[in-house]
C-alpha positions as CSV (number, residue, x, y, z in Angstrom):
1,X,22.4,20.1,37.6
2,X,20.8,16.8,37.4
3,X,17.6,18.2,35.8
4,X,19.9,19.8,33.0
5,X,21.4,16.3,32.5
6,X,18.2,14.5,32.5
7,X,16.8,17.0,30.0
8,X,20.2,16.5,27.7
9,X,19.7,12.9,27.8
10,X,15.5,12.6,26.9
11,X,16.6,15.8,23.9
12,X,19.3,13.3,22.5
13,X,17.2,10.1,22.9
14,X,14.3,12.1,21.3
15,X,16.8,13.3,18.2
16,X,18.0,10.4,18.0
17,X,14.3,8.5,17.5
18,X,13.5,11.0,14.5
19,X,17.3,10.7,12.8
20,X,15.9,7.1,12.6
21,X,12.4,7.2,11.7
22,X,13.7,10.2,8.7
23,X,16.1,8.1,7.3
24,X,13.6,5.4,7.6
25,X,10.9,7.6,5.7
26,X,14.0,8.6,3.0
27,X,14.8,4.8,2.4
28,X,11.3,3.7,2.1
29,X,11.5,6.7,-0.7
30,X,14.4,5.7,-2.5
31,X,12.8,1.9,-2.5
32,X,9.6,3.3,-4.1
33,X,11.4,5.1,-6.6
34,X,13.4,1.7,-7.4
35,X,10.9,-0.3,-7.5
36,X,8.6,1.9,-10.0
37,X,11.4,2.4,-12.5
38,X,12.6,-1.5,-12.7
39,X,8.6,-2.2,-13.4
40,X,9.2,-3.1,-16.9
41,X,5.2,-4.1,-17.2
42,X,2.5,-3.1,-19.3
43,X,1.0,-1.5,-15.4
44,X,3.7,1.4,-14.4
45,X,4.1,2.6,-10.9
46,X,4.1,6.1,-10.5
47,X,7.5,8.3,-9.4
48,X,7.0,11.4,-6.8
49,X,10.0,13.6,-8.4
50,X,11.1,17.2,-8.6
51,X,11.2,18.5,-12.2
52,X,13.6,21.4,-12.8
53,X,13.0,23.2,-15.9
54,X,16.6,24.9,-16.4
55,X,15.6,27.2,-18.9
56,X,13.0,29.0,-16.6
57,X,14.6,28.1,-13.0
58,X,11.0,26.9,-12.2
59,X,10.4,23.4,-10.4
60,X,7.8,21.4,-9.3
61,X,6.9,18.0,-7.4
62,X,5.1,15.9,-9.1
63,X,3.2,12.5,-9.9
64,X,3.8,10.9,-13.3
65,X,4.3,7.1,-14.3
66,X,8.0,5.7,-13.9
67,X,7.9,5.4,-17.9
68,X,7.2,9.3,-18.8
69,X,10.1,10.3,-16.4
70,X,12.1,7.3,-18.7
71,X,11.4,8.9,-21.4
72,X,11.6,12.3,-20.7
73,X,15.5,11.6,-19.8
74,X,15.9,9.9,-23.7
75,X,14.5,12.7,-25.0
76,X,16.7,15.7,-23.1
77,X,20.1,13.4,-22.9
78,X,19.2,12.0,-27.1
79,X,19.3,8.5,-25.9
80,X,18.1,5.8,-28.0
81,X,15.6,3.4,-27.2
82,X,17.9,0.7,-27.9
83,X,18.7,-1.9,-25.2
84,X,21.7,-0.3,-23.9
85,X,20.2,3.1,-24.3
86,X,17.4,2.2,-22.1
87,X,19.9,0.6,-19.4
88,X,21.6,3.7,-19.6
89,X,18.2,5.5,-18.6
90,X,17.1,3.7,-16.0
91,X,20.9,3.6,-14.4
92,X,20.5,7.8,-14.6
93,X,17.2,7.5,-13.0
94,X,17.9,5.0,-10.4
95,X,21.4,7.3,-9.6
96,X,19.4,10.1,-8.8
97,X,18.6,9.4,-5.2
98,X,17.4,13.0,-4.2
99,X,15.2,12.1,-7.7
100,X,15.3,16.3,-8.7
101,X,15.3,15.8,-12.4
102,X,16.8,19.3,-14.8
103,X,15.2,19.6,-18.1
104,X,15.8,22.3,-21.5
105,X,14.1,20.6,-23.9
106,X,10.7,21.2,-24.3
107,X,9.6,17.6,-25.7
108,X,11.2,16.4,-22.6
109,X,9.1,18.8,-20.3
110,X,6.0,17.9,-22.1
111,X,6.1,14.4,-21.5
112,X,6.1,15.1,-17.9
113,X,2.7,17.1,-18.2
114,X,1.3,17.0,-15.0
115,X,-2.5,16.4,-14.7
116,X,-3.4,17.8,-11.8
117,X,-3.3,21.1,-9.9
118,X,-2.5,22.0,-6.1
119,X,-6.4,22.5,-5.8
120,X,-7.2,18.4,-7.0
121,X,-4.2,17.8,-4.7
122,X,-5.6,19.4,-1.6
123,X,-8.7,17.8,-2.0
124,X,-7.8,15.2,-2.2
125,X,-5.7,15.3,0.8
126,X,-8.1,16.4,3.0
127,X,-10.1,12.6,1.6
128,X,-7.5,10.2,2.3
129,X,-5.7,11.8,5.1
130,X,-8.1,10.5,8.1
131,X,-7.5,6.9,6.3
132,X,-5.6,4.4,7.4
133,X,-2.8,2.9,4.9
134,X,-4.5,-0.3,4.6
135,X,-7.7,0.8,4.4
136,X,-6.2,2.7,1.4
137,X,-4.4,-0.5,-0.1
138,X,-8.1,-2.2,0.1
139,X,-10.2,0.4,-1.5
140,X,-8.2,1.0,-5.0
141,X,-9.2,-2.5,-6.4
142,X,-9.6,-1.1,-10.3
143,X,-13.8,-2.2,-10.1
144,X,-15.3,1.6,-9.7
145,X,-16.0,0.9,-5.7
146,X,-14.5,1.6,-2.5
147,X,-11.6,4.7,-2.9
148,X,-11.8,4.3,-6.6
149,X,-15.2,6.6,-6.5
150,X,-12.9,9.6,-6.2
151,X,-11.5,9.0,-9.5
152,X,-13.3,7.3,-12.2
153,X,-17.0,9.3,-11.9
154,X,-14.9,12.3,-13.2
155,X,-15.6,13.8,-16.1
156,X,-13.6,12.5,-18.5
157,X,-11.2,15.4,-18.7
158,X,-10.7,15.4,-14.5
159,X,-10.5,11.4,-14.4
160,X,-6.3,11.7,-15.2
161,X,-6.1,14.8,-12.8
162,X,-7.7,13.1,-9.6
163,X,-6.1,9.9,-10.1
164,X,-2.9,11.2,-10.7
165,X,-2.7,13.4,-7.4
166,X,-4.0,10.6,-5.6
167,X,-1.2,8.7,-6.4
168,X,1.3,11.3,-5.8
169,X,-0.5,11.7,-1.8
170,X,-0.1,7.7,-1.9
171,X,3.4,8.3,-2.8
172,X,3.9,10.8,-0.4
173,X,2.5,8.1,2.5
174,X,4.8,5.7,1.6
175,X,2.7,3.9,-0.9
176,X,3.3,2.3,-4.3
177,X,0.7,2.9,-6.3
178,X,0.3,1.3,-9.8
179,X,-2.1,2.3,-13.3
180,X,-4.0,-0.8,-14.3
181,X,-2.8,-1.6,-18.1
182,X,-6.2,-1.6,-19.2
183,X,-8.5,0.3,-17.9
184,X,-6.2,2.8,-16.6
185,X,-7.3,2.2,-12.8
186,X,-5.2,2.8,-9.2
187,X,-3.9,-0.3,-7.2
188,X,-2.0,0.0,-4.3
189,X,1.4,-2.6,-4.4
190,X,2.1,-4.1,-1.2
């Protein structure tokens, strides 16, 4: 009897433990997401969102800059880029807390292209995931070193593609990452 008690006690201390460290991992989600869409700058931070298209039932999770998803919400709600229109937006976006987006409008859909394909992703994966976070924040410094090697000596045409799924793996590890405003490199936020 007292085994059977024990064992309740270390399976409710153990649930208990990852309750906390999910929600945990779902707010550090939700910050992200904040965070990227109230970047007004000139350097966007990426969003990791699920795009419904509701004409095909189809969806996908995917990487894009904060302002594409912004945009891609004016376009299928015909929202004008006004200043109250684009308070509007961003309140929509930032409401979405599960951040699955439903789209019908193909101009909408297309400005939420993504780059990359689950092979780019995997590969990627399989780079960074034996790195440490901060060895990850250090090595995207926008100057063609470090991590920035697996990106920018692409071909021109796979350059958006690898950067792009890195960001959405950096997303996924509870990073911010960021597109440089000119050259179009990765940073990591703190």
């Amino acid at each position: 009897m007292m085994a059977r008690v024990t064992t309740c006690r270390v399976a409710a201390f153990i649930f208990a433990v990852l309750s906390v460290l999910c929600a945990k991992a779902g707010t550090n989600a939700i910050e992200l997401f904040t965070r990227a869409i109230q970047n007004n700058s000139t350097a966007p931070n990426y969003v990791l969102i699920t795009v419904i298209n509701d004409r095909t039932k189809e969806a996908r999770l995917l990487c894009t800059e904060a302002p594409f998803l912004l945009g891609a919400i004016h376009i299928e709600r015909q929202i004008s880029y006004d200043d109250a229109g684009c308070r509007r937006v961003k309140d929509l976006a930032l409401g979405n807390t599960n951040r699955t987006f439903h789209f019908a409008r193909n101009d909408a859909l297309k400005n939420l292209a993504c780059a990359y394909d689950d092979a780019v992703l995997t590969e990627m994966r399989s780079v960074l995931k034996p790195l440490p976070n901060e060895e990850i924040r250090k090595g995207f410094r926008c100057d063609g070193e470090g991590l920035d090697k697996l990106y920018v000596r692409k071909r021109a045409r796979d350059y958006n593609a690898y950067r792009d799924a890195i960001a959405h793996i950096l997303l996924e590890r509870g990073l911010l990452p960021r597109r440089g405003c000119v050259g179009g490199c990765l940073t990591v936020d703190e």
